[in-house]
TITORGU-922051 format. One line per 8 residues: number of its first residue (from 1); for each residue x, y, z of C-alpha. Coordinates in nm, 2 decimals, decimal comma. Each point is the difference from the previous one (the first is absolute). Last residue first. Layout:
<torlums>
NUM) X Y Z  ...
</torlums>
This chain:
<torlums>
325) 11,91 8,28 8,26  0,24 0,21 0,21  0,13 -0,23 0,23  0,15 -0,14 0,32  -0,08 -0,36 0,11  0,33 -0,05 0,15  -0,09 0,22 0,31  0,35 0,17 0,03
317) 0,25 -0,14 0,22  0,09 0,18 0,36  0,30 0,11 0,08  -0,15 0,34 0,08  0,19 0,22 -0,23  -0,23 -0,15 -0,33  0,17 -0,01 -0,32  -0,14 0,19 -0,32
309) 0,14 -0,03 -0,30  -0,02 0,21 -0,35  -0,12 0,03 -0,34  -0,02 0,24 -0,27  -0,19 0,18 -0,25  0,00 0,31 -0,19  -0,02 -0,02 -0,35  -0,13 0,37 -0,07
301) -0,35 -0,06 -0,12  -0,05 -0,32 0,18  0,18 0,09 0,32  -0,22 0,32 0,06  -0,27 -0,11 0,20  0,25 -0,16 0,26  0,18 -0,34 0,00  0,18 -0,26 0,18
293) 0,06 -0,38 0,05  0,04 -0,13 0,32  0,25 -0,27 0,17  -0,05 -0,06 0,32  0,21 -0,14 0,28  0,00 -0,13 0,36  -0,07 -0,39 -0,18  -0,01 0,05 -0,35
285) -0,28 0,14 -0,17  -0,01 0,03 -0,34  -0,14 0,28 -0,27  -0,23 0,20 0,16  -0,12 0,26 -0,22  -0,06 0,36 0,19  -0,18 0,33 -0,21  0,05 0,35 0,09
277) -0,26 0,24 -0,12  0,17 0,32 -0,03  0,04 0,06 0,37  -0,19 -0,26 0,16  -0,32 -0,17 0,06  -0,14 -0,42 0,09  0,41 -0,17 -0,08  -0,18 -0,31 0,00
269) 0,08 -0,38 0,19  -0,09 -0,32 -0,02  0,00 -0,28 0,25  -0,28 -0,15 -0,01  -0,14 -0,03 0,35  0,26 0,29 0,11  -0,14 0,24 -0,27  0,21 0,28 -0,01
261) -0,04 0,41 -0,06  0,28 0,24 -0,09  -0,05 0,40 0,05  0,31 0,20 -0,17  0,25 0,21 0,05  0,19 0,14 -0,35  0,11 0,00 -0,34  0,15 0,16 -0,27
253) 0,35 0,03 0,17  0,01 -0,36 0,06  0,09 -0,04 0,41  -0,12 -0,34 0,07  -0,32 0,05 -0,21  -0,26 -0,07 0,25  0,18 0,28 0,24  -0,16 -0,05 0,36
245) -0,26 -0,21 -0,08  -0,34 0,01 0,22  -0,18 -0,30 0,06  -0,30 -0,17 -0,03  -0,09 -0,36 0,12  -0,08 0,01 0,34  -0,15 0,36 0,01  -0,10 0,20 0,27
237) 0,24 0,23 -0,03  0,22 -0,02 -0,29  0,27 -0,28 0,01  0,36 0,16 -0,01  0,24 -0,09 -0,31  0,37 0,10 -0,04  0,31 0,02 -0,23  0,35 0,00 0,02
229) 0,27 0,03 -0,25  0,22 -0,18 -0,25  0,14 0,08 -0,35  0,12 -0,31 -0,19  -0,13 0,12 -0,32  0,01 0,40 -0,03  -0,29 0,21 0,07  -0,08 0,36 -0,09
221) -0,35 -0,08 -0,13  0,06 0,17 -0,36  0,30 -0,16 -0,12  0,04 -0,32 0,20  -0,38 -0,08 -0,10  0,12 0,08 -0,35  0,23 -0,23 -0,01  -0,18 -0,27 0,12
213) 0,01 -0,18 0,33  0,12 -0,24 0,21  0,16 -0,10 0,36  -0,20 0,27 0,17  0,03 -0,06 0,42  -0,27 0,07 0,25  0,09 -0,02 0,37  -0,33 -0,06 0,22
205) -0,15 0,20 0,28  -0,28 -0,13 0,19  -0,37 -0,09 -0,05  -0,04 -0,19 -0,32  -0,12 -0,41 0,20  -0,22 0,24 0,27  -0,15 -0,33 0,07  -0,37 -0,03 -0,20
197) -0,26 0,04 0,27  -0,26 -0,21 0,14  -0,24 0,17 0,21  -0,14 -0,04 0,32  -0,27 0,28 0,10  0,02 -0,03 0,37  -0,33 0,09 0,27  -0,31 0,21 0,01
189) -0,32 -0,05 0,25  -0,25 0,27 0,10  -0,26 -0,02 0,22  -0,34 0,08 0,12  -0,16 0,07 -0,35  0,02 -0,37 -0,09  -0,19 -0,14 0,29  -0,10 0,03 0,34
181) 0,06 0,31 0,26  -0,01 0,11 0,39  0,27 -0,21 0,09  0,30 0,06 -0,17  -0,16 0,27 -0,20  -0,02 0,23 0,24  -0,22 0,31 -0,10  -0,02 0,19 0,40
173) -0,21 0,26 0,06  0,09 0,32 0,20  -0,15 0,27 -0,18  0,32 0,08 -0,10  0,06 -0,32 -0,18  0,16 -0,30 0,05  0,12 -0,24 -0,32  0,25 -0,29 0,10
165) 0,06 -0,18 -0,26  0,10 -0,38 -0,15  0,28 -0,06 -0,21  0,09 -0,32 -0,18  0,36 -0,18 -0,11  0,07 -0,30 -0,17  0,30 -0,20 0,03  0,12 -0,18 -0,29
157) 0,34 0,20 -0,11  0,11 -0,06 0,32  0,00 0,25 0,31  0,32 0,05 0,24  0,08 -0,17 0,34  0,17 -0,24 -0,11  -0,25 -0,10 -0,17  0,00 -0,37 -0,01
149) 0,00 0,00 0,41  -0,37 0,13 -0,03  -0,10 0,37 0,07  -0,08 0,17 0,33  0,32 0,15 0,07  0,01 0,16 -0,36  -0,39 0,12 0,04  0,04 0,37 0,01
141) 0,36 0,09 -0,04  -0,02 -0,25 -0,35  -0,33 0,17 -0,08  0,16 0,33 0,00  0,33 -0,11 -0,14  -0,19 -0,13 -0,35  -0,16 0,37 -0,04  -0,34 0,12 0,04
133) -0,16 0,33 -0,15  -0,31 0,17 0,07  -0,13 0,34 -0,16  -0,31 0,17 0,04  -0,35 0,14 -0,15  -0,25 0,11 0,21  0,21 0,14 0,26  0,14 -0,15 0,28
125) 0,00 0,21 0,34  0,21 -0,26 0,10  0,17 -0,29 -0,15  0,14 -0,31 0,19  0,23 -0,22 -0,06  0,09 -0,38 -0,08  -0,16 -0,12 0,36  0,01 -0,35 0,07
117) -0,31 -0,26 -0,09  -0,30 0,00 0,30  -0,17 -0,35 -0,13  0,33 -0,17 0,02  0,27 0,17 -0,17  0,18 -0,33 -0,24  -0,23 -0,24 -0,15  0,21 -0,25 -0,07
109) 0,02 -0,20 -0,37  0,14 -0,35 -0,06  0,18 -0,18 -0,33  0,30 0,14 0,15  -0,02 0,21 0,23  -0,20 0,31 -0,20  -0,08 0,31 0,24  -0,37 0,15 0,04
101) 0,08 0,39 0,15  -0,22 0,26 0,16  0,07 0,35 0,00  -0,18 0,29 0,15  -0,13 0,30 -0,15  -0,09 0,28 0,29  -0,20 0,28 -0,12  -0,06 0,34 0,14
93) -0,25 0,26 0,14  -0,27 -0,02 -0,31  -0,27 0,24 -0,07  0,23 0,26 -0,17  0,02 -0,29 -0,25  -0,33 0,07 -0,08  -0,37 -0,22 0,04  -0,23 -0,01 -0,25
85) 0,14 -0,36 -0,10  0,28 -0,03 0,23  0,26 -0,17 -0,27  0,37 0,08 0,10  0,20 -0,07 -0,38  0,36 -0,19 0,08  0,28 0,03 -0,25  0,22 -0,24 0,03
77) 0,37 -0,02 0,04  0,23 -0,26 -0,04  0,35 -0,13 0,11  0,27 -0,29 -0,03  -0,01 0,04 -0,37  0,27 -0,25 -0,15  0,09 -0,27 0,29  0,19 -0,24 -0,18
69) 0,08 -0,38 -0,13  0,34 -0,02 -0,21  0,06 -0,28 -0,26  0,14 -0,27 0,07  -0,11 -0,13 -0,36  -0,21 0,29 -0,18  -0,32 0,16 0,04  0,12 0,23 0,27
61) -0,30 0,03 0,23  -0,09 0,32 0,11  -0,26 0,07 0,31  -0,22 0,31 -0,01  -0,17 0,17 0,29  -0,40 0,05 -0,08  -0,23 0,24 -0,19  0,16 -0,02 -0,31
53) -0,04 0,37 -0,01  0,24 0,11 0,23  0,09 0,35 -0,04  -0,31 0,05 -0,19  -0,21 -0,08 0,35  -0,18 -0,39 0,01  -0,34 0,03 0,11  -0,18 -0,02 0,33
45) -0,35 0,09 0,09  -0,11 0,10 0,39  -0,32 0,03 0,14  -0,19 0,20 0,27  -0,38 -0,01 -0,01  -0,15 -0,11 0,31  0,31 0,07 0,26  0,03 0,31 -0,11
37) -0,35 0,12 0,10  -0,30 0,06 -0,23  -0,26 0,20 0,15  -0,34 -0,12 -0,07  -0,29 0,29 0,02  -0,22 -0,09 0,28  -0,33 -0,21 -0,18  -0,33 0,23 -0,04
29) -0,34 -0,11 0,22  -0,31 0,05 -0,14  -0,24 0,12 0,26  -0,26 -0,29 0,09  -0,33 0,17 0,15  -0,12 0,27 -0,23  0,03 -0,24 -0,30  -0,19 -0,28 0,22
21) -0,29 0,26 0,04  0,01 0,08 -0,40  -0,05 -0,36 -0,07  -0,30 -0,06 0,24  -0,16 0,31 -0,16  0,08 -0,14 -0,33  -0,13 -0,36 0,18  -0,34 0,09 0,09
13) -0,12 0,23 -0,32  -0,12 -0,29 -0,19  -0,20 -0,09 0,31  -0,13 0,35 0,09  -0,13 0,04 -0,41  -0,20 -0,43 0,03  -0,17 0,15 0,34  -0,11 0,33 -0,17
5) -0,11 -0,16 -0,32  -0,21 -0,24 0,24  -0,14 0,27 0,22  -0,09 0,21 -0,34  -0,20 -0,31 -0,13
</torlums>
């Protein structure tokens, strides 16, 4: 009975020693430490800078018959963000960005740059965080021999325009996007913002004229009926539809400039601020001329009201859908 006991203990003991003989003959064996290069993490993200923050050049079209077609913002910058994971900028030696171009010919599109694109510029030593801008003129020196006969060698309002990068860093690896790279994060495309725009229809100087008024307006505003003079309107910038005002009270002592806004799709107009809260009325409109009605904050207490015309210097007819209603 002690044999068999014996026998049944060296079997159940076979395979720990058996285990602990394999233990002592495979060595567990650690990875080498991976060692990101440049190549394996580099990245770039593009977004439009405050300077430009539509993002694109803008094209203006004049909402009105023969109306005039323009190059607004022939320029923008972005603000490009260097991704390298753990990784510095320190790590990077410099970064090419190069320009590709996909023109409209009519109702056809071109690839324009082949699978190289041209050079835009080059930034080196970049840091983390950097600045790149690109104007009308540089595409145009780029690619202007390269586009169709429509564009005279310039870019339309429909072109579209990518770049693609260069990144090589200091440990000698090479991010290129143009060949080494697939999908969204390997480009970046912007193009034109078109927009419609009321014409500058209160830009310019105009000659006012008071043919009435009340006694008291003669009295306390220092005006006299049949007095002329000048007066002038600038469009803020930025705006289509807002404008400053010289004088909105055509020389009445109690008043002042102004800020007037219009509506080209209907027409109307509003004296938005001024001295003493200046109000316009339009009365008629008659070819070059106006005729407006006036008052201030103080007209009702004091009887102060008049009106005047304004004629335009430009020969051109006002927009006969003028109003204040």
């Amino acid at each position: 009975m002690k044999n068999k006991i014996l026998f049944y203990l060296g079997i159940l003991l076979l395979p720990f020693a058996y285990s602990c003989d394999e233990e002592g003959i495979d060595e567990v064996k650690t990875p080498d430490a991976f060692t990101p290069m440049v190549k394996d993490v580099a990245s770039l993200n593009f977004s439009p800078a405050e300077t430009t923050p539509e993002g694109a050049f803008v094209y203006n079209k004049e909402l009105v018959a023969g109306g005039t077609n323009y190059w607004n913002i022939t320029s923008v910058d972005f603000d490009v963000n260097l991704d390298l994971g753990e990784l510095s900028a320190n790590d990077v030696s410099k970064i090419d960005l190069y320009l590709f171009v996909e023109e409209q010919n009519e109702d056809n599109f071109k690839y324009l740059g082949s699978n190289q694109g041209k050079l835009l510029t080059t930034i080196n030593n970049p840091s983390k965080l950097f600045q790149v801008s690109v104007s009308k003129e540089d595409i145009e020196s780029l690619y202007g021999n390269d586009f169709s006969a429509n564009h005279n060698g310039e870019i339309l309002p429909s072109d579209i325009f990518e770049f693609k990068w260069v990144v090589t860093g200091k440990d000698g690896s090479v991010k290129d996007t143009r060949t080494d790279c697939a999908g969204f994060d390997c480009t970046f495309g912007f193009g034109t913002t078109i927009l419609e725009v009321a014409p500058p229809i209160w830009e310019g100087t105009f000659n006012y004229e008071w043919i009435e008024m009340t006694a008291n307006a003669i009295r306390y505003g220092g005006i006299s009926v049949g007095q002329t003079g000048t007066i002038s309107m600038t469009l803020q910038p930025g705006s289509y539809t807002v404008y400053d005002v010289s004088d909105a009270s055509c020389d009445y002592y109690y008043g002042g400039p102004g800020v007037l806004s219009y509506s080209y799709d209907t027409g109307k107009i509003e004296i938005l601020s001024s001295k003493n809260d200046q109000v316009w009325t339009v009365l008629d409109v008659d070819g070059q001329t106006i005729t407006i009605a006036w008052s201030y904050k103080y007209s009702a207490g004091y009887d102060e009201y008049a009106t005047f015309t304004l004629t335009r210097t430009d020969g051109q007819d006002w927009p006969d859908n003028i109003n204040t209603n």
